[in-house]
N, C-alpha and C positions, 0 to 999 in steps of 0.2 A: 736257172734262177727263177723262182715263183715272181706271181705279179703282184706279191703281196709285199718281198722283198725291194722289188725294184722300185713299187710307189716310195717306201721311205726314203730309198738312194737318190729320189729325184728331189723327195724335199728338202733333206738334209743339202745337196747342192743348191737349190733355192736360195735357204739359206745362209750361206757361204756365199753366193753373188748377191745378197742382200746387204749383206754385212760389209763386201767391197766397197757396192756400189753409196752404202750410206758413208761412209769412211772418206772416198773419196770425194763425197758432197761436201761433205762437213769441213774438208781441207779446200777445199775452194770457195766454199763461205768465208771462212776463215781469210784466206787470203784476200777476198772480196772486201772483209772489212776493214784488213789493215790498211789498202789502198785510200780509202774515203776520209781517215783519219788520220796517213800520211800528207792527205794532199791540203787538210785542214791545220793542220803545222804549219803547213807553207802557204798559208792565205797571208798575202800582204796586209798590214795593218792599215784602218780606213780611218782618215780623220773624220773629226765628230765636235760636231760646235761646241763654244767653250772647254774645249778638253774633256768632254765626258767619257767616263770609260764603262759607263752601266747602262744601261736602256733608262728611257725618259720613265716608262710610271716606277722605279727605284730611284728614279735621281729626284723627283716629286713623293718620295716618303714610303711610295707600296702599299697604301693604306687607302682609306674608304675618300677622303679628296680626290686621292690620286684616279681614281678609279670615277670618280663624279667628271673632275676636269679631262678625262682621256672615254668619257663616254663609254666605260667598261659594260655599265646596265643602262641601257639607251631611257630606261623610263625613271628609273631616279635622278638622270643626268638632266633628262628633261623637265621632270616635273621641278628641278631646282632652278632650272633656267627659265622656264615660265613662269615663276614665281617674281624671280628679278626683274625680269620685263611687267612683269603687271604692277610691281610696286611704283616701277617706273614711269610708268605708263601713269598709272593714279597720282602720284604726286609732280611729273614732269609738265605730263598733257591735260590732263584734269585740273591741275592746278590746287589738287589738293595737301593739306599741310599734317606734318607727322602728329603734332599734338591732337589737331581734329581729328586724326581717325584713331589714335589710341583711344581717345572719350569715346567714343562712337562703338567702338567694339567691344570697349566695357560696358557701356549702355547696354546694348545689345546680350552681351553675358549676364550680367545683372539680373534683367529686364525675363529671360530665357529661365535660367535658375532659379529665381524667383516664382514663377511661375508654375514651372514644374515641381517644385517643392511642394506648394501648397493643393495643385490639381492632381495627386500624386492620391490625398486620401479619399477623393471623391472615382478614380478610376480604378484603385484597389491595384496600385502598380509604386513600388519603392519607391523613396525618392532619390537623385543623385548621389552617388558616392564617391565626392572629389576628396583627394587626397591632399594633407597639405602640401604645400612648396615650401620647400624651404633650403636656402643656397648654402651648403655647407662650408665652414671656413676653410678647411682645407683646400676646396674647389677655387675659391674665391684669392686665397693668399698664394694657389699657385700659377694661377693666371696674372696675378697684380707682381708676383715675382719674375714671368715670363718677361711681361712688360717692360720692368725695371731693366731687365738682364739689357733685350734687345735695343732699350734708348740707352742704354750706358755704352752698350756697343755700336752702336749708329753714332757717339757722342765723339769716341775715343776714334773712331777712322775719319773722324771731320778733324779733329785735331789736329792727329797724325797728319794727311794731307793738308794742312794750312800750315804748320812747323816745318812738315818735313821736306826733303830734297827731292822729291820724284814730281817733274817738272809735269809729267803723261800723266800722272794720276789726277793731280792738280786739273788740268785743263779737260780732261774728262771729266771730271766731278764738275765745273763751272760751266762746261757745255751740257752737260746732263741738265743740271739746275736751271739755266736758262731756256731749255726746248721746253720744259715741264713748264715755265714760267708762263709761257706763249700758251701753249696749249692751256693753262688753266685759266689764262683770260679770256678764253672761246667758250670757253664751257665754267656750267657752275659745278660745285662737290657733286653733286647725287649725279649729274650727268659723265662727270668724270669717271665717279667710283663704276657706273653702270657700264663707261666703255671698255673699262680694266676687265669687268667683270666679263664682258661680253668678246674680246680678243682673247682670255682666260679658256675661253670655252671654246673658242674657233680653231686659233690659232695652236696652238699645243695638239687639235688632234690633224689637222692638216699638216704639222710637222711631223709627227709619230708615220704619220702615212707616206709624206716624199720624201723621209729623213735621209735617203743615198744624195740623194736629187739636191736637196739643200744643202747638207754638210760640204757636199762640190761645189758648188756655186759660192756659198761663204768661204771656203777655202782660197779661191782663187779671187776672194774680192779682201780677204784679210792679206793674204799677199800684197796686195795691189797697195794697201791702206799705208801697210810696213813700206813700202816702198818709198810714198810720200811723204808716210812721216821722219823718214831719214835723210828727204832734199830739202825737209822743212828745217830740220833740227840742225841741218850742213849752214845752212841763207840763213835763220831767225834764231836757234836756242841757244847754238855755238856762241855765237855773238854774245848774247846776253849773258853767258857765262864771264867768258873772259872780261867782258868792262865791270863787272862785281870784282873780279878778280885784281884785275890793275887798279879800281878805286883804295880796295884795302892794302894794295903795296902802297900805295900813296901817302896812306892816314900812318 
């Protein structure tokens, strides 16, 4: 056998344990990943507040809010939050009033525009080129339509709950209303609206981030809640049911 023979018989075998050895990678990959997606079958299901079955920024829309409110771009998120603070800050702590500073910044535009228009042909430089504003109706009618929809529907579940039979709904809706009632006699609107604003912006990303943490913690304190309100409902609802009841066998 030449040595010119033999080089090829050693590649050729090369080869052929190239081709094993990738063959049998490939089947132990393989196997590799049906284990990891077997054992993701069998992830037990994790509760998640209020029954959510999507991540929080799809269940807040997926969109450019969602992404402001969960701090997606740290500097849009801020510079919108900074914003709220300093309005707040100027009309809270300064003590200044919405109408005075609307005048004041048209002054100021006015006063600026003006200005620049007319020193525009002495420095040999254009003058502004503001475009008109103007609110489109369709903008305008589908926003006053949004409106209408959400207080028709805000109108028809007060109803519902004041007509209807669901005793828990009822007393959650009048405990709702009266914690807001307290809280808004601590505070005025603009300071209200700013602490919404500003738990808005806390709170939702401090949950996204211990959301295991929390979801257990509410879990076992919803439990807890369930519990009392069915020694509540045994001593206090029962009751009130049947004496409605026996009054109308009466009548």
């Amino acid at each position: 056998m030449t040595g010119h023979e033999y080089m090829s018989m050693e590649k050729v075998a090369g080869k052929i344990a190239g081709g094993f050895s990738s063959s049998s990678s490939s089947s132990s990959s393989g196997s590799d990943d049906d284990t990891p997606s077997h054992s993701k079958s069998l992830k037990p299901n994790v509760y998640r507040l209020f029954g959510r079955e999507k991540p929080l920024h799809q269940v807040l829309g997926a969109g450019k809010p969602a992404d402001v409110l969960l701090w997606r771009n740290k500097r849009i998120s801020g510079s919108v939050f900074g914003c709220a603070t300093a309005l707040w800050v100027v009309f809270e702590l300064l003590d200044y009033h919405l109408i005075t500073l609307i005048c004041h910044i048209l002054i100021l535009t006015l006063i600026t525009l003006f200005l620049w228009s007319h020193v525009s042909n002495f420095i040999d430089k254009p003058p502004p080129n503001i475009p008109d504003a103007v609110f489109p109706d369709k903008c305008v009618l589908e926003v006053a339509s949004i409106v209408r929809y959400k207080m028709n529907q805000a109108l028809g579940h007060l109803r519902h709950i004041a007509f209807g039979s669901d005793v828990k709904s009822f007393l959650a809706v009048v405990c709702g209303l009266w914690i807001l009632s307290v809280i808004g006699s601590c505070f005025n609107f603009l300071t209200l609206v700013y602490i919404v604003f500003f738990l808005l912006h806390t709170v939702l990303v401090m949950y996204e981030k211990y959301e295991d943490k929390v979801d257990s913690f509410s879990e076992k304190a919803i439990i807890e809640l369930k519990k009392q309100y069915v020694a509540f409902d045994k001593k206090v609802l029962s009751k009130i049911h049947k004496g409605k009841l026996k009054e109308k066998k009466k009548d």
